[in-house]
N, C-alpha and C positions, 0 to 999 in steps of 0.2 A: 088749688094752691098754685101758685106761679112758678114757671120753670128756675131753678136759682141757677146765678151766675158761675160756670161750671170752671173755668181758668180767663187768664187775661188776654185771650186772643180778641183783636179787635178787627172790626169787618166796617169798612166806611161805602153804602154803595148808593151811589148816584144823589150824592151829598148838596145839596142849592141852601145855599141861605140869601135872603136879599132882606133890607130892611124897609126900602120903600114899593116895592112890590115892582122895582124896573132896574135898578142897578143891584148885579148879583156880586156878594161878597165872594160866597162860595159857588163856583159854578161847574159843577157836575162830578165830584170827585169819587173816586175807585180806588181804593187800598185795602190790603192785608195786612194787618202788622203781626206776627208770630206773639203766642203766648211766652215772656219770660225774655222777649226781645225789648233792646234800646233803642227807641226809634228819635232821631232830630229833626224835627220842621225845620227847613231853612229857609229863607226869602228874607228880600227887603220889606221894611215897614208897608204895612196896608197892602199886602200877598194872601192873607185871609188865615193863615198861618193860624193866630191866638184863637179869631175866631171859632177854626175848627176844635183846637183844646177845650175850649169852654161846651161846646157842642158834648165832646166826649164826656165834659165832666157833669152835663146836665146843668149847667148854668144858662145857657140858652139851646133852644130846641129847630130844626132844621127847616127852612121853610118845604122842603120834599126832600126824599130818602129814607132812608131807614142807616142806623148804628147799631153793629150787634159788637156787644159784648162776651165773650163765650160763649156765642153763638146763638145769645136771646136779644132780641130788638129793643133796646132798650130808650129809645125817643118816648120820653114822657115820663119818665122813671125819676125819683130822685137820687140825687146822688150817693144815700148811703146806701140804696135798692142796687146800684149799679156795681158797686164795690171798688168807687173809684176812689181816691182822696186828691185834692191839690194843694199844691205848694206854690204860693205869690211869691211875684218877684220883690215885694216890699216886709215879704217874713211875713208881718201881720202878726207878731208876736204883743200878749197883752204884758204892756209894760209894770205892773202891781205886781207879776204873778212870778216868782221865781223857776227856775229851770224844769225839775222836776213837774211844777202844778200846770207848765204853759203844754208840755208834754201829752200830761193824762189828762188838759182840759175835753177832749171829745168822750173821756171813755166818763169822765162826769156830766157830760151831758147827756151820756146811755145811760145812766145810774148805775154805772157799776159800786161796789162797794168799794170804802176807802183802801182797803188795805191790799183789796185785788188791781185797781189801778195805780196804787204804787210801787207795786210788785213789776208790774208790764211796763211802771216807766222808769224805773231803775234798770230794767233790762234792754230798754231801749235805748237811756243814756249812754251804759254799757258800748254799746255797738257805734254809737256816734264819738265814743272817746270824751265825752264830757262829763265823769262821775266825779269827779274833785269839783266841780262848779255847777253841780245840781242846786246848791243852796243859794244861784246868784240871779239877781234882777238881772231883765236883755240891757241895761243900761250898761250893765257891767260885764259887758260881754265884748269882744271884736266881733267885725263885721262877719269873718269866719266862721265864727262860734254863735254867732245869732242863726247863720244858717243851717249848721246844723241842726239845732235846736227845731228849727222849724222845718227840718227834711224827719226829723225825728218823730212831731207831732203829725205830719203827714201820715207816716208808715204805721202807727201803732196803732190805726183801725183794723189794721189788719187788710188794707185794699187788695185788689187784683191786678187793679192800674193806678199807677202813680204819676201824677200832669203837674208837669214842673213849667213853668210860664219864665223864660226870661233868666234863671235862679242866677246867673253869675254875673250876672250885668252892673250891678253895685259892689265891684269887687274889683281891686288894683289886680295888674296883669300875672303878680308871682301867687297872690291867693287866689286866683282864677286856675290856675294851675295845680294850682292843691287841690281844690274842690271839684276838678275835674276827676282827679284820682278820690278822691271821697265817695263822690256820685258812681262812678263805675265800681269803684267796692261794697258801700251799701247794694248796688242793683244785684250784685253777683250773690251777697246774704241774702238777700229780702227772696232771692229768686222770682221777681213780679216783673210785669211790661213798666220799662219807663219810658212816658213819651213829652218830651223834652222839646219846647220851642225856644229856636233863637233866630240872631240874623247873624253871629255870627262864624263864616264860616270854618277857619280851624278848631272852634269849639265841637262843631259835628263831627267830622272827622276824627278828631281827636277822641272821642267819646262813645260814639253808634256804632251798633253791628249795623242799623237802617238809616242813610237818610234818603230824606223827601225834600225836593229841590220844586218851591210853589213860584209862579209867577200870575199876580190880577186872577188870585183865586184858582187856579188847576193847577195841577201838580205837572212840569215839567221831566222830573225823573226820579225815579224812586229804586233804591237795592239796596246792597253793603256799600259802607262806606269809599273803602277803596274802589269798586267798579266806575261811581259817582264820578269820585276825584279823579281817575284814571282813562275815563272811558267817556264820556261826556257824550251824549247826544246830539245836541245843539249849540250853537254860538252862545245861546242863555247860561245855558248852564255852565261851559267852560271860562265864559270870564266872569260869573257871579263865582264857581269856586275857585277864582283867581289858579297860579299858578300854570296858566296852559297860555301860548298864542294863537290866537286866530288868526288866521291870515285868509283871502280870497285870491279869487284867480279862474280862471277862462280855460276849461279841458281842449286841449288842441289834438290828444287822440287819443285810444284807449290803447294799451299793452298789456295784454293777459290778465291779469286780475291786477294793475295799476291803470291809474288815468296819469297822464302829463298833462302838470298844470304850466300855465305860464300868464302874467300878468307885467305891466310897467315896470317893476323892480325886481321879476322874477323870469327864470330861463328856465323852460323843459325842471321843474320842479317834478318828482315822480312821488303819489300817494297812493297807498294801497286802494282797492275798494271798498275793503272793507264787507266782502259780500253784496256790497250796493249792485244791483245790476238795470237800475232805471236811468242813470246817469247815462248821457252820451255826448259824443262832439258838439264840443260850442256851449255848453253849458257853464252857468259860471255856479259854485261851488266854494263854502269854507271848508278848511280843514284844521286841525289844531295838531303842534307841537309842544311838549310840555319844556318851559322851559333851562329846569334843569337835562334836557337833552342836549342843547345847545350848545357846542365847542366855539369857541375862538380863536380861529388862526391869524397872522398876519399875512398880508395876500402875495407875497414871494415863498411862502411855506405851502407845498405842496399837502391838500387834505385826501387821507384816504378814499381808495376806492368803495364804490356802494353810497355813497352819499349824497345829500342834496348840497347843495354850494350857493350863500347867495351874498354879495358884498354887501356893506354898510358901513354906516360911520357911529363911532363911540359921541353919543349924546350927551351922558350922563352917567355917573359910577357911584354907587351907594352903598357903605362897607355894610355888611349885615350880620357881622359877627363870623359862623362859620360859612360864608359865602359872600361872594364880591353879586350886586342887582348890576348890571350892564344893562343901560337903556340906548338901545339903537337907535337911528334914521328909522323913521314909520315906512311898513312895504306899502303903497297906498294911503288908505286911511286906517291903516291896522300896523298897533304898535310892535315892537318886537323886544322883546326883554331876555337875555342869558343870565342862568344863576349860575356864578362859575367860583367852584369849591376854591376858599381863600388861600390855600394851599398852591394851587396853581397858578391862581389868579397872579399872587407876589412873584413866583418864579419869574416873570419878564409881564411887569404889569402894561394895561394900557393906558392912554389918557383921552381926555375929553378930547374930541375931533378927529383920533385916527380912524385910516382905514380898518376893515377887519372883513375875513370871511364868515361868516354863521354858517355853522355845519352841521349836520345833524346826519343820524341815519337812515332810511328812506323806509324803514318800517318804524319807524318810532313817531310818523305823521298819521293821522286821524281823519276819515272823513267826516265831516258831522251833516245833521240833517237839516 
């Protein structure tokens, strides 16, 4: 008898797929994902991203590696073998079949009996909050409420892992927000792994204890959310999950566990190492600032001590609600953006063309790799 699928820990090790046997979709990928954990693929379109979900889900099979599922390999397995379910980004909801029968369509295809699978989809409706509209065609449903329905039919096989493809993509940006907290409450019931592909970034975050940040098929970085967003490795990842600056620049010397950078529009700039200790003189080097760190002074207003100081001029101002986007003069060929809370911003606003200092504080810069 086969080893059964014991929880929803998931093991991706030394993952290739190609389709024509010379360009590799997936190329050599290494993950963990914790049993009971939410994990987000992120990348742009054709990162290999879906491909690897479908891989998990046994809809296509690896050209080399192995997939373990609670800890059984399960490459060549069918998907009910695996104990995965998924959920399309298109629902794939049969439109004949009212709420309740689209629900218990799987446990009808296992034969269960009528009144046991109406039992588990009455209890499933339950939980999705759709019991007043069990008796309704998807016609007669909001886009919302069609998803549920079909987050609902996912779950009531009772999986180990739940692969959700894209799920909010078809959805205006305030029911995007709903069904984020829908999806993060269902996962926290269901207590199963959800592993969740998008491209878009504040959806990850907003959502995963895990994302996976892919680029041309390998995974660029992968933890908790916040380390992702906050800590960023490389130039890739810090302007894919938006909100950081990259800037470069020319190490002119080292000082104890800082390098001073200096470039064209930049002076004795000082960045941590960051632990780096391959780095040396003359080297040229990104770092990143996130930039809500960045102050705006006018340049007769003296900026506190401990900081970096670098002038510019106000490009661009785009209100964002509770924060003013200030788009600078480029340091280089690297932009520079401050999010400056709207609160302050009105206190003595700027305008397009003034001078400004950009300040920040000299450990609140990042080396990346």
């Amino acid at each position: 008898m086969s080893k059964p699928i014991a929880d929803g820990s998931i093991e991706l090790a030394g993952i290739v797929k190609s389709y024509d046997g010379v360009t590799q979709v997936v190329d050599g990928v290494n993950l963990r994902i914790p049993d009971g954990a939410y994990c987000c693929f992120l990348g742009p379109s054709g990162c290999g991203k879906t491909t690897i979900l479908r891989m998990i889900a046994g809809h296509e099979d690896p050209t080399d590696g192995e997939i373990l599922i609670g800890g059984r390999n399960v490459v060549g397995l069918a998907p009910i073998e695996r104990r995965t379910a998924m959920m399309f980004q298109s629902y794939a909801l049969f439109p004949h079949l009212n709420v309740r029968d689209n629900i218990a369509f799987a446990l009808r295809v296992r034969g269960l009996p009528v009144a046991e699978r109406r039992k588990a989809a009455d209890a499933m409706i339950e939980k999705v909050r759709l019991t007043e509209l069990a008796d309704r065609l998807p016609a007669q449903l909001s886009g919302g409420q069609q998803q549920r329905v079909a987050l609902a039919r996912a779950a009531i096989t009772g999986p180990k892992v739940l692969l959700l493809d894209e799920p909010l993509s078809a959805l205006d940006e305030q029911l995007r927000v709903q069904m984020r907290q829908e999806l993060s409450r269902m996962q926290r019931e269901l207590g199963i792994t959800f592993v969740h592909v998008t491209h878009t970034q504040l959806e990850a975050i907003a959502i995963a204890d895990m994302v996976v940040v892919m680029e041309k098929g390998r995974i660029k970085q992968a933890g908790p959310a916040r380390d992702v967003y906050d800590q960023p490795r490389d130039r890739y990842v810090a302007e894919f999950l938006g909100g950081q600056n990259v800037l470069s620049g020319k190490i002119e010397r080292i000082e104890g566990d800082s390098a001073v950078i200096s470039a064209q529009e930049l002076r004795d700039v000082v960045v941590p190492l960051g632990g780096r200790r391959t780095v040396s003189t003359g080297d040229h080097i990104d770092f990143a600032i996130r930039r809500d760190d960045i102050n705006l002074t006018r340049p007769e207003v003296a900026a506190p001590g401990g900081r970096a100081k670098v002038p510019s001029r106000v490009r661009a101002i785009e209100y964002q609600g509770n924060f003013v986007k200030v788009i600078l003069d480029n340091i280089g060929s690297d932009e520079l953006i401050a999010y400056v809370p709207d609160r302050i911003f009105y206190r003595d606003p700027f305008a397009v063309g003034d001078v400004v200092m950009a300040c920040w504080e000299k450990d609140k810069a990042r080396m990346l790799a």
